[in-house]
C-alpha positions in Angstrom: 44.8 37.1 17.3 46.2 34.0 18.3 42.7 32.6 19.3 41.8 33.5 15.8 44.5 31.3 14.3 43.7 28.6 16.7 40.4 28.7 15.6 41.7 28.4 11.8 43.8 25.9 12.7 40.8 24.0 14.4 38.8 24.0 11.2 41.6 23.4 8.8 42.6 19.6 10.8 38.7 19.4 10.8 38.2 19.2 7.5 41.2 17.3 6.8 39.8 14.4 9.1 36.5 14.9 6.9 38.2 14.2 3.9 40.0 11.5 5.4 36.3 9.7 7.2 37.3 6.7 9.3 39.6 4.1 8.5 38.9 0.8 8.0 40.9 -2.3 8.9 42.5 -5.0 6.8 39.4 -7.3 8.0 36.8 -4.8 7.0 34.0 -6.5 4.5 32.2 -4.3 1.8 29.1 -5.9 0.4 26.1 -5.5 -1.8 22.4 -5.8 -0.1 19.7 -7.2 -2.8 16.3 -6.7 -1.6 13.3 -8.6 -3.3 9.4 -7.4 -3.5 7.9 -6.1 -1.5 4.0 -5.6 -1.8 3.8 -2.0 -1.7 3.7 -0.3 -5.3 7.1 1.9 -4.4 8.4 -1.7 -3.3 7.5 -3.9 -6.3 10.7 -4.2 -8.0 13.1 -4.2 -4.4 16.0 -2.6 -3.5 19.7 -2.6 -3.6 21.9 -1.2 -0.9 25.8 -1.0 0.3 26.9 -2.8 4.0 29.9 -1.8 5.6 31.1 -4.1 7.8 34.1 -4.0 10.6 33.7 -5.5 13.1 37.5 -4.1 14.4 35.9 -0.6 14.3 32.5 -1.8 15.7 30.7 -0.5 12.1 28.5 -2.2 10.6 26.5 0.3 8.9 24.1 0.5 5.4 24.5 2.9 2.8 20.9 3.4 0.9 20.6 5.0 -1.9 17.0 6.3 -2.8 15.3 7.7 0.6 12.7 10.2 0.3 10.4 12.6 2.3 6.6 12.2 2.2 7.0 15.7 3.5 8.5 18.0 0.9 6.2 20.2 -0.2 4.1 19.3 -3.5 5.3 16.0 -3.3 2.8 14.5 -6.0 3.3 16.6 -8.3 7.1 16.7 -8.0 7.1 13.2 -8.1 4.8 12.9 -11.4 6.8 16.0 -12.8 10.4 13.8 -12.4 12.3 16.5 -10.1 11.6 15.3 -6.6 14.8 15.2 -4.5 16.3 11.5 -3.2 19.0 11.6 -1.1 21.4 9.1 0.2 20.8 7.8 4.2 23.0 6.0 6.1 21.8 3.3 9.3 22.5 0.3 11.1 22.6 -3.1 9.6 20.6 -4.2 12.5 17.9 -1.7 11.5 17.7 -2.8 8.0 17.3 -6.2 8.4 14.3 -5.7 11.0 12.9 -3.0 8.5 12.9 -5.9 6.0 11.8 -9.0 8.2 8.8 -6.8 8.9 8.4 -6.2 5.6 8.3 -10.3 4.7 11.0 -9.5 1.9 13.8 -11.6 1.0 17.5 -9.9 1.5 20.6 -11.4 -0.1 24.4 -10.1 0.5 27.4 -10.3 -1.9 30.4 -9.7 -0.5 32.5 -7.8 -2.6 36.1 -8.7 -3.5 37.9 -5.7 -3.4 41.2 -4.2 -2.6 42.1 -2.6 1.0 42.3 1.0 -0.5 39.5 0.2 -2.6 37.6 -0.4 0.3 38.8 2.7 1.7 38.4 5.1 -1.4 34.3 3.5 -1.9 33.6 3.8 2.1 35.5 7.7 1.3 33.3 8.4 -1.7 30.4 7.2 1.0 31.0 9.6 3.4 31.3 12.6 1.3 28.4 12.0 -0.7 26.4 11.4 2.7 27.7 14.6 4.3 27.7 17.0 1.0 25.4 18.5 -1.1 25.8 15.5 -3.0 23.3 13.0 -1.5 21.0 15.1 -3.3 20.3 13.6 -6.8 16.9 13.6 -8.9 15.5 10.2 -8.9 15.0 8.7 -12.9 12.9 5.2 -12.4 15.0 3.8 -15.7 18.1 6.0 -15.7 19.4 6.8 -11.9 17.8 4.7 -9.0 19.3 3.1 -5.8 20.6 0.0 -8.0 22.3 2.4 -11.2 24.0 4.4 -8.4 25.3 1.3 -6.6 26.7 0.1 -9.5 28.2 3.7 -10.3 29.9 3.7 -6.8 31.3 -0.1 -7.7 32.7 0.7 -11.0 34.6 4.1 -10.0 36.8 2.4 -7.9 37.3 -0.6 -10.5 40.5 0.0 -12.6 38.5 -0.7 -15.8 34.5 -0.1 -15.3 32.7 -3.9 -16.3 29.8 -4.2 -13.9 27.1 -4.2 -16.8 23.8 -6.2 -17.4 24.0 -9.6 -18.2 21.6 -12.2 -19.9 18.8 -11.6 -22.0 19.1 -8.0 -23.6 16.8 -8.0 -26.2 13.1 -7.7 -23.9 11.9 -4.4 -23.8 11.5 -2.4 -20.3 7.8 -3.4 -20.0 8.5 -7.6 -20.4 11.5 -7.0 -18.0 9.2 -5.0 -15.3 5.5 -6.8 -15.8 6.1 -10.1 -14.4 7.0 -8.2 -10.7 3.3 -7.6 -11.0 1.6 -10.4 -12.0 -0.1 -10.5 -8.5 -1.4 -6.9 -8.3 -3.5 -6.5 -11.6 -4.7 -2.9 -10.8 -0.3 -1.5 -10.2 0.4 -3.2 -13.4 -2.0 -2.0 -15.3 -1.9 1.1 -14.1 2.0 1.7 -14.7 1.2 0.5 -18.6 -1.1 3.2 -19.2 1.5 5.4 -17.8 4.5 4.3 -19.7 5.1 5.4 -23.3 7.4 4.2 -26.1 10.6 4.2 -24.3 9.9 0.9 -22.2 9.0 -0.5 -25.3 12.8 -0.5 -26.2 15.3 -3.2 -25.5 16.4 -3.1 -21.8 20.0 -3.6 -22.2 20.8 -0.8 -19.5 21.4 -2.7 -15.8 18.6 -0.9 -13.7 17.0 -3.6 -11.5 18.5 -5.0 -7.9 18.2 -8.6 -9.2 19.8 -7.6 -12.4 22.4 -6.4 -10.4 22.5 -9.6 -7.8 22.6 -11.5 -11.1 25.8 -9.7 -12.8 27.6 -9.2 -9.9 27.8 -13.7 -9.7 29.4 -13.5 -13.0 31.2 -10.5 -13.5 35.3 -10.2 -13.0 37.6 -7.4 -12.7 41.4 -8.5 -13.1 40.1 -12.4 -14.1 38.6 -12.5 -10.5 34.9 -12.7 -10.0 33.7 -8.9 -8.3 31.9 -10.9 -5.9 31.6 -14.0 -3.6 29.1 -16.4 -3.5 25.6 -14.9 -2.7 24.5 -15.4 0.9 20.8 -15.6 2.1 20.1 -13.3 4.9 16.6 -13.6 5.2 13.9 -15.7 2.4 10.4 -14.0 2.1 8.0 -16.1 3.9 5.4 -16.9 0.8 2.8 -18.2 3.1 2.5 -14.6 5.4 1.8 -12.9 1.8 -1.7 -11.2 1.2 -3.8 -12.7 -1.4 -6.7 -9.8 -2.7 -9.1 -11.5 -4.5 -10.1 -7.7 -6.0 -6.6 -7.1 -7.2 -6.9 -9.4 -10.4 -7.7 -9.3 -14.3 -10.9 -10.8 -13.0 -12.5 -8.0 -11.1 -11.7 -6.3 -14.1 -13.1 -8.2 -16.9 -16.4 -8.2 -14.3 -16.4 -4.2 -14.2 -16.2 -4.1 -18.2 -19.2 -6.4 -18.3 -21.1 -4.8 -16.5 -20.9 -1.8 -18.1 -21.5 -2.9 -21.2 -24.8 -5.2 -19.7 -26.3 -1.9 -18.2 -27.0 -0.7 -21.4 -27.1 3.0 -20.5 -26.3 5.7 -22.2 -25.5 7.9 -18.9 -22.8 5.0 -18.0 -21.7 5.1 -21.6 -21.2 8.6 -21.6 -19.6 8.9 -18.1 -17.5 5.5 -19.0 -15.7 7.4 -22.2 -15.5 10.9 -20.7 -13.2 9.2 -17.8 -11.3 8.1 -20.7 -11.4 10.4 -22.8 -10.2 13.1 -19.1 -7.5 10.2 -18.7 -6.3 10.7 -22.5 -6.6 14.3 -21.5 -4.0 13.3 -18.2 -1.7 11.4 -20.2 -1.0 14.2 -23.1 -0.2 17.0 -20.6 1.7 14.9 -18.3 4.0 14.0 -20.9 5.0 17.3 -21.7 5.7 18.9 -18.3 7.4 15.5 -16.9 10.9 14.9 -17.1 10.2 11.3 -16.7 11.1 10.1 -20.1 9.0 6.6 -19.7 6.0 8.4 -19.8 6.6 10.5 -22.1 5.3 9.7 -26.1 2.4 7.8 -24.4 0.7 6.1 -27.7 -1.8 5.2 -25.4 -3.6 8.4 -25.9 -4.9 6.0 -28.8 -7.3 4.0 -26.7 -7.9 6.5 -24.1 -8.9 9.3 -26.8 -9.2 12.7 -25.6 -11.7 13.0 -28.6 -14.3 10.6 -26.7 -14.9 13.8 -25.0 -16.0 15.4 -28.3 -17.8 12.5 -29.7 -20.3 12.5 -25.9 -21.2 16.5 -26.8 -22.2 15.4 -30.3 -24.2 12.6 -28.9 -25.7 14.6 -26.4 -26.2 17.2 -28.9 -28.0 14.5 -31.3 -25.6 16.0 -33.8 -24.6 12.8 -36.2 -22.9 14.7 -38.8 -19.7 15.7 -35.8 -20.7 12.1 -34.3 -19.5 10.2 -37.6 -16.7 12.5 -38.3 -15.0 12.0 -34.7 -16.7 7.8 -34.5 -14.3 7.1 -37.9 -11.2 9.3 -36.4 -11.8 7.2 -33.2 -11.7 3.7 -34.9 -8.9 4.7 -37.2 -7.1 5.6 -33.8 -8.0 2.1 -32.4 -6.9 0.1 -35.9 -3.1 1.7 -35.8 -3.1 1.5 -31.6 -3.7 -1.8 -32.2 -1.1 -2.4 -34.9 1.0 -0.9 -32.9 0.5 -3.1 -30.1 0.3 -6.1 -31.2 4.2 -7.4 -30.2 4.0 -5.3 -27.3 3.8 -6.8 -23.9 0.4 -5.2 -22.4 -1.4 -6.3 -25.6 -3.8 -8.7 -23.7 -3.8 -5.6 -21.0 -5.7 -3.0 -23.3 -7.7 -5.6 -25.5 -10.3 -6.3 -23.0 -11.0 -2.0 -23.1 -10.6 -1.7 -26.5 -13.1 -4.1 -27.0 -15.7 -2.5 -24.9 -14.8 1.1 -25.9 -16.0 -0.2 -29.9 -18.8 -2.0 -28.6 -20.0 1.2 -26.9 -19.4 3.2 -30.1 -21.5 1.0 -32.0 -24.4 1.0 -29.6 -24.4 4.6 -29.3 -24.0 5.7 -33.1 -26.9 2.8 -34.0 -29.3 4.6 -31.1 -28.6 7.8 -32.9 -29.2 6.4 -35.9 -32.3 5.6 -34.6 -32.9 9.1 -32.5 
């Protein structure tokens, strides 16, 4: 019995040092991480981290917010569905930095003016996120990321919550997010067709790292600024950066010419059955996905399922079902382009647009002609 209640007694002052974590000293530092580009597409827009550092207490450890396995099961698909699990890790600074110097991307630290027991209750909240169920969360690219839990963390141990975005509120999502990939065409391009209405709205919600870097040099709690003048760690070497001459607008615009230059009705056909399967892609996903940027994808209005429809009828020689679905199709690329036309992946789709018409005419004048 009384190893029992030693036992007990064993667990209960274990858990009470878990609650507790470790202690920091008066000369412990709490800072925010900003990490710019990277060149990889799950890198594009950079990262945002937490450092703690005492040196008294030999830590000097990195919260990160965001980490992922390549090996859960159905990874794909839970990541295109919107419920693949992140979690919270925890490392050394000293493996960050060498993480990010091999990486050739720029890190920046804030050091955060905080309170000693603030320090103590955020490096708490740390430790029992990172050692609970709750360093599980369900990643949302717009709505709950590495930087919008940062800034969550911040702000609950803020007597009054002010960390918000700063500066321009009135761009939508997809200004705010295509200029981080002006220099890989294909990734920018790509996420457009993807994203629906909602990143056509006015960004005024603090998602971004450099948003965060940005508000955190202005914002005050208690008329003192959060944070202390931003520090260069490391600055991305421009010259070691890879320059693909395939990965631009140029490539493209070649590819679209071509096409239309071959004059073929087999790449025609194949051409707008890829769209009209990608149209196909682009419905369904944006039923099943709780991502809400992709869903209400108006691009479905250039990449027409019904160009699916309107190769049968060609095929078929059937003109009558050609016109009816060749008229729906234009009146789908008159309001897309309506729609569009303050939107900021206009130029993006015009080149397409243009060659999908051009294509419709060819093919309905060689039926004509049939």
């Amino acid at each position: 019995m009384k190893i029992k209640l030693h036992f007990l007694l064993f667990l209960f002052c274990s858990f009470l040092s878990f609650g507790q974590n470790y202690p920091l000293s008066p000369e412990a530092k709490i800072s925010i991480l900003t990490c710019g580009s990277g060149e990889e597409l799950h890198s594009i827009f950079g990262h945002t981290a937490i450092r703690v550092q005492d040196n008294a207490r030999g830590v000097d450890a990195v919260y990160n917010f965001g980490m992922f396995d390549f090996d859960t099961p159905n990874f794909y698909l839970k990541f295109v569905k919107g419920d693949l699990e992140y979690h919270v890790g925890k490392g050394s600074f000293e493996g960050f930095m060498y993480s990010y110097r091999m990486e050739n991307r720029s890190v920046y630290e804030q050091e955060l003016n905080l309170l000693p027991i603030q320090k103590q209750q955020l490096v708490d909240s740390l430790e029992k996120m990172l050692y609970s169920d709750e360093r599980f969360y369900i990643y949302k690219f717009i709505d709950k990321n590495c930087t919008t839990m940062v800034v969550d963390q911040i702000n609950n141990q803020l007597e009054k919550p002010s960390i918000a975005k700063v500066g321009n509120t009135t761009e939508s999502y997809r200004h705010v997010l295509n200029p981080f990939m002006n220099n890989l065409f294909y990734q920018k391009l790509g996420i457009n067709i993807m994203f629906g209405y909602r990143t056509d709205k006015a960004a005024e919600q603090l998602f971004l790292p450099i948003e965060l870097l940005k508000s955190l040099e202005v914002t005050k709690s208690n008329n003192e600024l959060i944070a202390k003048k931003t520090t260069v760690l490391f600055e991305q070497e421009k010259t070691l950066l890879s320059k693909s001459w395939w990965n631009s607008i140029y490539t493209f615009i070649l590819f679209l010419v071509l096409v239309l230059l071959s004059n073929k009705n087999k790449i025609y056909l194949t051409f707008l059955v890829f769209l009209g399967l990608l149209g196909i892609f682009l419905s369904v996903v944006g039923f099943f996905s709780l991502h809400r940027e992709i869903s209400q994808n108006y691009n479905v209005l250039l990449f027409n399922p019904l160009l699916i429809g309107l190769v049968v009828a060609f095929v078929k020689k059937n003109l009558v079902w050609f016109n009816r679905i060749f008229y729906f199709i234009l009146f789908c690329f008159v309001t897309y382009l309506l729609f569009i036309l303050n939107k900021a992946h206009l130029f993006l789709m015009l080149p397409m647009m243009i060659l999908v018409v051009l294509i419709l005419l060819r093919l309905r004048i060689r039926l004509l002609n049939s």
